[in-house]
C-alpha positions as CSV (number, residue, x, y, z in Angstrom):
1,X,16.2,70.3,49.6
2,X,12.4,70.3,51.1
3,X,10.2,67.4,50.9
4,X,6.5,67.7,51.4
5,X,4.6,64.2,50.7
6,X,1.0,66.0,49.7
7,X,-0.6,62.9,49.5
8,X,-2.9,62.2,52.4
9,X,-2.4,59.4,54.1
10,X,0.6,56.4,53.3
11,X,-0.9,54.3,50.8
12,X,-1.4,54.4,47.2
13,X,-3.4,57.3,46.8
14,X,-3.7,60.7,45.1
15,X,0.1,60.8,44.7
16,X,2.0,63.8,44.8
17,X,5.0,65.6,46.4
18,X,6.2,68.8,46.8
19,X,10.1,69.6,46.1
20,X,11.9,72.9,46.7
21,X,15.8,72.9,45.3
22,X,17.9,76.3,45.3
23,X,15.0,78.1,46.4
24,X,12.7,76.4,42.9
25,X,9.6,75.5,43.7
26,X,7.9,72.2,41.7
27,X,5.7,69.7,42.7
28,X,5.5,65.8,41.2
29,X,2.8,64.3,39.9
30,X,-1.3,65.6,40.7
31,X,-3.1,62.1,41.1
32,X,-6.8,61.9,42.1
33,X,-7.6,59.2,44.9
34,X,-9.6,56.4,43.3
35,X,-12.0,55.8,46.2
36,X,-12.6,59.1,47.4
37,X,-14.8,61.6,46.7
38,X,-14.5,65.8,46.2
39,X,-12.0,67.3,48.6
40,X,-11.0,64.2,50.1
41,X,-9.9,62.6,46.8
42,X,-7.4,65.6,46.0
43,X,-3.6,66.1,47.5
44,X,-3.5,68.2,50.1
45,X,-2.8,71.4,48.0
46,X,-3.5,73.8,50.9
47,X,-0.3,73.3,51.9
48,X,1.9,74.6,48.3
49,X,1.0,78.5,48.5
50,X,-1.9,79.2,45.4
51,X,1.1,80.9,42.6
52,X,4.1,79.5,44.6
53,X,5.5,77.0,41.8
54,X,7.8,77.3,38.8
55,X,7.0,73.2,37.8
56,X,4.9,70.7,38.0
57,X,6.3,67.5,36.6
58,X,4.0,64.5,35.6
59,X,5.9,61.0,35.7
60,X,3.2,58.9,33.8
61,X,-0.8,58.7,32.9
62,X,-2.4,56.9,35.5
63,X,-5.2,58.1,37.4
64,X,-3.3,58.3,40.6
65,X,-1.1,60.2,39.2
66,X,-2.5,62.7,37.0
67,X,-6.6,63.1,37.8
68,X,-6.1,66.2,39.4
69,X,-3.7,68.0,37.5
70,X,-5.9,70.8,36.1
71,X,-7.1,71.7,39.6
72,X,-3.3,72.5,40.4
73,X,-3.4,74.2,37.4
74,X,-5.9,76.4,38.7
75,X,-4.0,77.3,41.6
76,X,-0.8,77.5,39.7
77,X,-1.4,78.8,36.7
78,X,2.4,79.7,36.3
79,X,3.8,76.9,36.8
80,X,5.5,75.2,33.9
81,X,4.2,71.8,33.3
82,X,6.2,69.4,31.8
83,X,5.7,65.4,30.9
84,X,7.1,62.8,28.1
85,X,5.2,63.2,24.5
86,X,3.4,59.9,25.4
87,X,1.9,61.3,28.8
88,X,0.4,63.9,27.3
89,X,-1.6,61.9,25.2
90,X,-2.5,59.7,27.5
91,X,-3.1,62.0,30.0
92,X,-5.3,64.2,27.6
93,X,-7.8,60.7,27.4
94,X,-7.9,59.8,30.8
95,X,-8.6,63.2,31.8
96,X,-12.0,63.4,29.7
97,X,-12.7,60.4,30.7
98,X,-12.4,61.3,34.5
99,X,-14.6,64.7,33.7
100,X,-17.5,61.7,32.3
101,X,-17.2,59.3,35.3
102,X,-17.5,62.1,37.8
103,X,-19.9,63.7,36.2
104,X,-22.0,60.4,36.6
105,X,-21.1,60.4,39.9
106,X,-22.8,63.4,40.6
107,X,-25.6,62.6,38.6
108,X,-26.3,58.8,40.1
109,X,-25.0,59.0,43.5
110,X,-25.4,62.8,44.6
111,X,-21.6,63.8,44.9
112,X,-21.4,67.5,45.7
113,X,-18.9,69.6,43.7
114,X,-18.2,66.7,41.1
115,X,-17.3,67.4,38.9
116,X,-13.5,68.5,40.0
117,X,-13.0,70.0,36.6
118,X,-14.8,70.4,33.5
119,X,-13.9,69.0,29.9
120,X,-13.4,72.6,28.5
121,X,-10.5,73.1,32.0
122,X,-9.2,69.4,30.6
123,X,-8.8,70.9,27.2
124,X,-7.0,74.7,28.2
125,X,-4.8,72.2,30.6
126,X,-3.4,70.8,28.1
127,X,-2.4,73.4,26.1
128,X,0.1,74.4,28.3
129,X,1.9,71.0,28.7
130,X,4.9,70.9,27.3
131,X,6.6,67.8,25.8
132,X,10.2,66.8,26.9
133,X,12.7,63.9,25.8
134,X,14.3,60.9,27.8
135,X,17.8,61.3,28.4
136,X,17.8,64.7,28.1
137,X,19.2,67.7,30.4
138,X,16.1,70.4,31.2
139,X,15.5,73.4,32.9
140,X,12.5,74.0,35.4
141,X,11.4,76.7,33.1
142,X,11.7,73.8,29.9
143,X,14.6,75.1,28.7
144,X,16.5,72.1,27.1
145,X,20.4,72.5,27.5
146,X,23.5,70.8,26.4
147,X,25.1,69.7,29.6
148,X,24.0,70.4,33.5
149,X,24.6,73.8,34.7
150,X,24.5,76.3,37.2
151,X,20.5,76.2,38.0
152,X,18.7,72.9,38.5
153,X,18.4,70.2,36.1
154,X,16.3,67.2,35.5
155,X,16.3,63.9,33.4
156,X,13.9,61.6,32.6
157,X,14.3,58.3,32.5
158,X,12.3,55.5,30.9
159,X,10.5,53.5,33.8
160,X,8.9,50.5,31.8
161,X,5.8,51.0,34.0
162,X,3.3,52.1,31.4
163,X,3.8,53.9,27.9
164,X,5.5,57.1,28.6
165,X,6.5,56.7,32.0
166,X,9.2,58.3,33.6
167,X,11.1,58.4,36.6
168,X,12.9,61.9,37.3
169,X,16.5,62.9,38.1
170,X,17.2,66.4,39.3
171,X,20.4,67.7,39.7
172,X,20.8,70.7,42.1
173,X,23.8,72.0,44.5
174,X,25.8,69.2,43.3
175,X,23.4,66.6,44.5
176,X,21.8,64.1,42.7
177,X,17.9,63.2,43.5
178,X,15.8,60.6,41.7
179,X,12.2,60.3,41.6
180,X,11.5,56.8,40.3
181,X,8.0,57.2,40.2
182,X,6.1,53.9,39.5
183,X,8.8,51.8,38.0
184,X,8.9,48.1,36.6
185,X,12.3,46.3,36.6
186,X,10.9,43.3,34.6
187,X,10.2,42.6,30.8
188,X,6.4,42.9,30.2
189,X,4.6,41.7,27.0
190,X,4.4,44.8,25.4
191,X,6.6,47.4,27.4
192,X,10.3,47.1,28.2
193,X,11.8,46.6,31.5
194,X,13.3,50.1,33.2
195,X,15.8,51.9,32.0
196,X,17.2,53.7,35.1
197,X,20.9,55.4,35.9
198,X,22.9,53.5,38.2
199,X,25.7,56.1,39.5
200,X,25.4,57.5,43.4
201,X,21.9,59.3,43.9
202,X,21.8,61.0,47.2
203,X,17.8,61.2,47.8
204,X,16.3,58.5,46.2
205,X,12.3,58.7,46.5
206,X,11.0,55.4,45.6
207,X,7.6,53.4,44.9
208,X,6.7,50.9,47.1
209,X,3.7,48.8,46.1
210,X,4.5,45.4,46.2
211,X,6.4,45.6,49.3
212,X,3.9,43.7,51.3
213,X,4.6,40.2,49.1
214,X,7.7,38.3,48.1
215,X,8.0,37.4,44.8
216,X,7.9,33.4,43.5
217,X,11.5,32.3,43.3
218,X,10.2,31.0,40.5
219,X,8.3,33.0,38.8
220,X,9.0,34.1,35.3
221,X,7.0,36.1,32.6
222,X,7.3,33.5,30.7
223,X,5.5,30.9,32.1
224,X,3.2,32.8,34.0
225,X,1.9,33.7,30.0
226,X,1.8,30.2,29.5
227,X,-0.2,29.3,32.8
228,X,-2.3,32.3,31.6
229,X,-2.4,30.1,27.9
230,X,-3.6,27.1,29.4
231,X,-6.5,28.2,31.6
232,X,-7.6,30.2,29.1
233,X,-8.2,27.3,26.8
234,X,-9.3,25.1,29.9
235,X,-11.8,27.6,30.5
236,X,-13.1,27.5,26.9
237,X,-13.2,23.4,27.3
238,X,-15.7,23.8,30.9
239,X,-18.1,25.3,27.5
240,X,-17.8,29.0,28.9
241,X,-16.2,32.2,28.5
242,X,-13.4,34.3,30.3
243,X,-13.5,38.0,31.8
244,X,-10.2,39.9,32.5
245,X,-11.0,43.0,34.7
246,X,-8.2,45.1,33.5
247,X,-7.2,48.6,33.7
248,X,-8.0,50.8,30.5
249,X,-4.5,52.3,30.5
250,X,-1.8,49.6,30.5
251,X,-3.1,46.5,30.9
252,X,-5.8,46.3,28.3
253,X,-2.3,47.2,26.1
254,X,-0.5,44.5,27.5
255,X,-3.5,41.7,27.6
256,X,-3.8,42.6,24.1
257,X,-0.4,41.9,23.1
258,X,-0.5,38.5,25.0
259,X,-3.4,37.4,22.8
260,X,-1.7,38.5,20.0
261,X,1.1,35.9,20.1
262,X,-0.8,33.3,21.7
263,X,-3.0,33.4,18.3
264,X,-0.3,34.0,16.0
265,X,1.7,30.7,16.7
266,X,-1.5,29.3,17.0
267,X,-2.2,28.2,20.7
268,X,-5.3,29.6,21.3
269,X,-7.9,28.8,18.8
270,X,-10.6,31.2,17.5
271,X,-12.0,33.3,20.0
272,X,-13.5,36.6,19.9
273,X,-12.2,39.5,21.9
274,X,-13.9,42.6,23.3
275,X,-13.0,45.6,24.7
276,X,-14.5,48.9,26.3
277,X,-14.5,52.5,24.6
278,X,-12.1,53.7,26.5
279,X,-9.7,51.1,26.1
280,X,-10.6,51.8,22.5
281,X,-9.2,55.1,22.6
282,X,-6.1,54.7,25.0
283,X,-5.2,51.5,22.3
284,X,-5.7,53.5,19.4
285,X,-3.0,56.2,21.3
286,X,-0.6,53.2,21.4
287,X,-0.5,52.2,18.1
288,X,-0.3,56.0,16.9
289,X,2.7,55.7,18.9
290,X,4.0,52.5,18.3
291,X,7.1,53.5,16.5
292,X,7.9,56.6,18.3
293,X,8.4,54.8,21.6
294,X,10.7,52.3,23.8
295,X,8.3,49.5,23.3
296,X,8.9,45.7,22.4
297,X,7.1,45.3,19.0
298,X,7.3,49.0,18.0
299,X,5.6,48.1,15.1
300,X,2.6,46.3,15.8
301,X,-0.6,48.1,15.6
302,X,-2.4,45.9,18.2
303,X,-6.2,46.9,17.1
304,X,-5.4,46.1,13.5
305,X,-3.8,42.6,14.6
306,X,-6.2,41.6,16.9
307,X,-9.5,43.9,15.9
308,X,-11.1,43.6,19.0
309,X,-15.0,43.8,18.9
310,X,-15.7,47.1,21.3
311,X,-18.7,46.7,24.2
312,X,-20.7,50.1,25.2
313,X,-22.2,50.3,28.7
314,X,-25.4,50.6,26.8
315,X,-24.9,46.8,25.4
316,X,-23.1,45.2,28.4
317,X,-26.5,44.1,30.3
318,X,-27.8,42.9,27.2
319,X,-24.8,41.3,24.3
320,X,-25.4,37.7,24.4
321,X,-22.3,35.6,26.2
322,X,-21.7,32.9,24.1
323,X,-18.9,30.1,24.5
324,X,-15.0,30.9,23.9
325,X,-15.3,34.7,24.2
326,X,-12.8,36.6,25.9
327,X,-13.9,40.2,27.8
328,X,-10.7,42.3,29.1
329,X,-12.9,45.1,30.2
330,X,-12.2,47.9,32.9
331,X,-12.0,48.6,35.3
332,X,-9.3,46.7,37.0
333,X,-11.0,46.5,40.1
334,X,-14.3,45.8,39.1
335,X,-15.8,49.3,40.0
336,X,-19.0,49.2,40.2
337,X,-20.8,50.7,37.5
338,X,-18.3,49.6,35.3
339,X,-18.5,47.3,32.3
340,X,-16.2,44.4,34.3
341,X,-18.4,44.6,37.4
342,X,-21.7,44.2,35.6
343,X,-20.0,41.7,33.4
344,X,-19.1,39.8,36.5
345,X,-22.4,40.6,37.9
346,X,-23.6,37.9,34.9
347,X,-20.9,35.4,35.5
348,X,-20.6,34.4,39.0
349,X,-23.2,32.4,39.1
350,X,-22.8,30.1,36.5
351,X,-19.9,27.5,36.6
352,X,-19.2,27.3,33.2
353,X,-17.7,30.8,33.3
354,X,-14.3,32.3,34.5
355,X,-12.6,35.8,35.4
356,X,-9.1,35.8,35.2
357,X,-7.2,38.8,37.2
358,X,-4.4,40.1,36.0
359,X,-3.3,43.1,38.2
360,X,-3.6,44.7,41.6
361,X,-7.3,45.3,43.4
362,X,-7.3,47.0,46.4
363,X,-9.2,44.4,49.3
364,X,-11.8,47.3,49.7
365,X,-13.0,47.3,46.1
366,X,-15.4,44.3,44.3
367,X,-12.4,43.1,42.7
368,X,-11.0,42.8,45.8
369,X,-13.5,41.3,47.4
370,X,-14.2,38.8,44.4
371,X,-10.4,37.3,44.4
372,X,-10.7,36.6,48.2
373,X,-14.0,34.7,48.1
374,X,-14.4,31.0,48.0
375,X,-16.6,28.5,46.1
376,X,-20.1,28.9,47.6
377,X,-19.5,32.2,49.2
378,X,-22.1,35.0,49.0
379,X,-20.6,37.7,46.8
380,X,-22.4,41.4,46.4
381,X,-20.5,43.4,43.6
382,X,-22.9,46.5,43.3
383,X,-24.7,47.5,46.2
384,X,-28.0,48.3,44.7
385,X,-28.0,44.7,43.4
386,X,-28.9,41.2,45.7
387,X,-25.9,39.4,44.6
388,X,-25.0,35.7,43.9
389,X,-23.4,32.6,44.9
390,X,-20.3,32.5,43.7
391,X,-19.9,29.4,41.0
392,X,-17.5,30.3,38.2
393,X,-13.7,30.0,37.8
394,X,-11.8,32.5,40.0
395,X,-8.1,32.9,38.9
396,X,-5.5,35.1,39.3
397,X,-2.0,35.7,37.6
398,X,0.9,37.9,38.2
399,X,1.1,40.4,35.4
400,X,2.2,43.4,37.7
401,X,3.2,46.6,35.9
402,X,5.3,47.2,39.2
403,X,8.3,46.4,40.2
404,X,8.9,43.6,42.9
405,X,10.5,44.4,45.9
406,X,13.4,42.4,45.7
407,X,14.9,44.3,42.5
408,X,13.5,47.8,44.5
409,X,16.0,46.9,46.9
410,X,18.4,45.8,44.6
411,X,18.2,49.5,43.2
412,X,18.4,51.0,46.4
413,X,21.8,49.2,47.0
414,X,23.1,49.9,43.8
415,X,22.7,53.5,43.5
416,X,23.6,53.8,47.6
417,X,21.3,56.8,48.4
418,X,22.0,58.6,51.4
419,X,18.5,59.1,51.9
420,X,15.6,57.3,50.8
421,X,11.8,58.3,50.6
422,X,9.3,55.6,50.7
423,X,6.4,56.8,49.4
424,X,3.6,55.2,46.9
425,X,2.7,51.9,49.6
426,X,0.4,50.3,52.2
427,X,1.9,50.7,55.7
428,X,3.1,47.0,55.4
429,X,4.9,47.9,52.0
430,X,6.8,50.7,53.6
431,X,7.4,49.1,56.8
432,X,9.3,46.3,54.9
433,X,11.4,48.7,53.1
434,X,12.1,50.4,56.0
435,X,13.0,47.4,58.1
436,X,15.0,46.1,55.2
437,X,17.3,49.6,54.6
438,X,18.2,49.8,58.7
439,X,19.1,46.1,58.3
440,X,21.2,45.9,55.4
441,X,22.3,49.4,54.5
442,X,22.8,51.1,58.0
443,X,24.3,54.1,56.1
444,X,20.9,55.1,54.6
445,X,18.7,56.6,56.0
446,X,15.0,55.4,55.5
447,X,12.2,58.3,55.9
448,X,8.6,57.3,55.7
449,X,6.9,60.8,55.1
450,X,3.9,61.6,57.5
451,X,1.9,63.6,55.2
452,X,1.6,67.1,55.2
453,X,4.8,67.2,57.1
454,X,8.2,69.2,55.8
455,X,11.5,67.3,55.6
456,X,14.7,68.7,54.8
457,X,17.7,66.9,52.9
């Protein structure tokens, strides 16, 4: 086996990785770096031969994951590309939408070559995805068999990250190597916990994100959605409002389905929701798919249920913010330009108001910058703006969509790799794993992959 990490640096990034087993070419996953721009925001793709591939496998429908997949396409126009039925709906949105914001980009800040790809190369992309099954045995070319056989295989395997998520199990030479791609051993609200295999894997290439914190001994879903209950409804009591900066594609879903309950057995009193269009659409996706998925509530139909009033950047400066309104708007970390950031831009101010986080945002980002600030501290969210005093509410709650590190290493003992890849983390995240592995399982080898560097398994 040959391992090439294509994604730039180690961190979470523009994820991908190149594979080669019995002389098969693929690569995993095409992400698009969220703070950087043109070339620099890509994977390195120099380095995978322009008509070199037979696959391209896509493990779920984040950015980060799958923003640059029709410029690979370009360059690999053979190449089979395969992803769960969910993916490719969710991938189809979110790449439009990426087309819009860098077209923007281009247009407001002067980014040369934006953008990457148009909406009609979004379009002809995905025409050429095909849909495969969980649990099921599939060629590189998509051929779906009955049982492993002589060529490589993979599986895909639920990974309770996101709607349609997958982590990826190839089979080749009698070895076993899993790709867990962004993986989530808990319950969430709305999506079920992963759904792995637990025999001997012999490269294991695993996510890394939260391994730079420890997780609460006592922390539950549970009662973190019940802290979550009660600050929302002490919010409301201080006469103001709450903004939850959330990310269009996951969260929103699983916000929405806390709000849900909490108003269905009556805890939180009448209170208007909104969300942005492209939460709209990504929302609308879900409940299409409601009963075709492994989901908690398969049925519910979240927009009917809650019926969410829907914000355009057109009204954001301008809707009126009245008391007991609740505003789960992307993006997650508070771009700028986006309806959260100049939400926020309206609230910090004012004590009466509050913004609740509910996920990950990277230090370097407003979000980032906004959940490290005190009371009284000088806070600049957009650049081309003077910035504010920072007076409301500042909360944040552990909602993660990832994994914590304690079950990742759990896995990794219980599947014994001989090898494992830590990819998809900060320098401190990986360090810990790696420290971790030589300590406890000194028959494993750890491999942090420099990027742009070939390993061989």
């Amino acid at each position: 086996m040959r391992f090439v990490n294509l994604t730039r640096r180690t961190e979470i990034g523009a994820n991908s990785y190149f594979l080669e087993l019995e002389g098969r070419k693929l690569v995993i996953d095409a992400g698009l770096h969220p703070k950087e721009e043109n070339e620099a925001a890509l994977p390195i793709y120099r380095l995978v031969p322009d008509g070199s591939l037979d696959a391209i496998l896509i493990s779920h429908a984040h950015q980060d994951h799958v923003g640059s997949l029709p410029v690979l396409m370009r360059r690999q126009p053979q190449a089979r590309v395969l992803m769960t039925h969910a993916t490719s709906k969710l991938s189809d949105i979110m790449l439009h939408n990426s087309v819009n914001v860098m077209s923007r980009q281009r247009d407001g800040l002067g980014s040369r070559g934006y953008p990457l790809f148009t909406h009609r190369e979004a379009d002809q992309a995905a025409e050429f995805w095909q849909r495969v099954g969980l649990r099921q045995y599939w060629t590189l070319s998509g051929e779906r068999l009955p049982e492993p056989q002589g060529e490589p295989t993979f599986e895909l395997y639920d990974s309770g990250h996101i709607l349609g998520s997958a982590g990826i199990l190839f089979r080749a030479e009698g070895r076993k190597i899993f790709y867990t791609g962004d993986v989530n051993f808990l319950q969430q609200t709305l999506m079920k916990s992963a759904d792995f295999p637990e025999e001997e894997i012999d490269v294991l290439i695993i996510e890394t994100t939260r391994g730079d914190r420890a997780l609460d001994p006592s922390y539950s879903r549970r009662k973190e959605e019940q802290r979550f209950l009660a600050a929302l409804e002490e919010a409301f009591d201080r006469g103001g409002s709450v903004l939850i900066p959330v990310f269009a594609l996951g969260k929103t879903q699983e916000v929405l389905t806390m709000l849900y309950h909490f108003k269905r057995r009556g805890a939180l009193k009448e209170s208007p929701i909104y969300i942005g269009g492209l939460s709209t659409k990504i929302t609308v996706a879900h409940d299409q798919l409601a009963s075709l998925t492994r989901r908690q509530h398969p049925g519910l139909q979240l927009l009917d249920s809650i019926e969410p009033y829907v914000l355009s950047g057109r009204e954001i400066a301008t809707t009126q913010i009245n008391r007991r309104r609740i505003y789960a708007l992307s993006s997650g970390m508070m771009t700028e330009k986006t309806l959260s950031n100049q939400l926020a831009e309206r609230l910090i101010g004012d004590p009466r108001q509050s913004i609740f986080f509910v996920g990950y945002a990277d230090p370097d980002t407003p979000g980032g910058r906004l959940k490290a600030a005190r009371l009284g501290d000088q806070i600049q969210l957009d650049g081309q703006l003077p910035g504010a005093r920072l007076a409301c509410n500042v909360q944040e709650f552990d909602f993660s969509a990832h994994a914590p590190r304690e079950m990742l290493l759990e896995y990794i003992r219980k599947v014994a790799p001989r090898v494992v890849v830590l990819v998809h983390g900060d320098p401190p995240a990986v360090g810990w794993f790696a420290e971790r592995i030589a300590l406890e399982l000194p028959a494993t080898q750890a491999v942090i992959p420099e990027p742009g560097k070939e390993y061989e398994f």
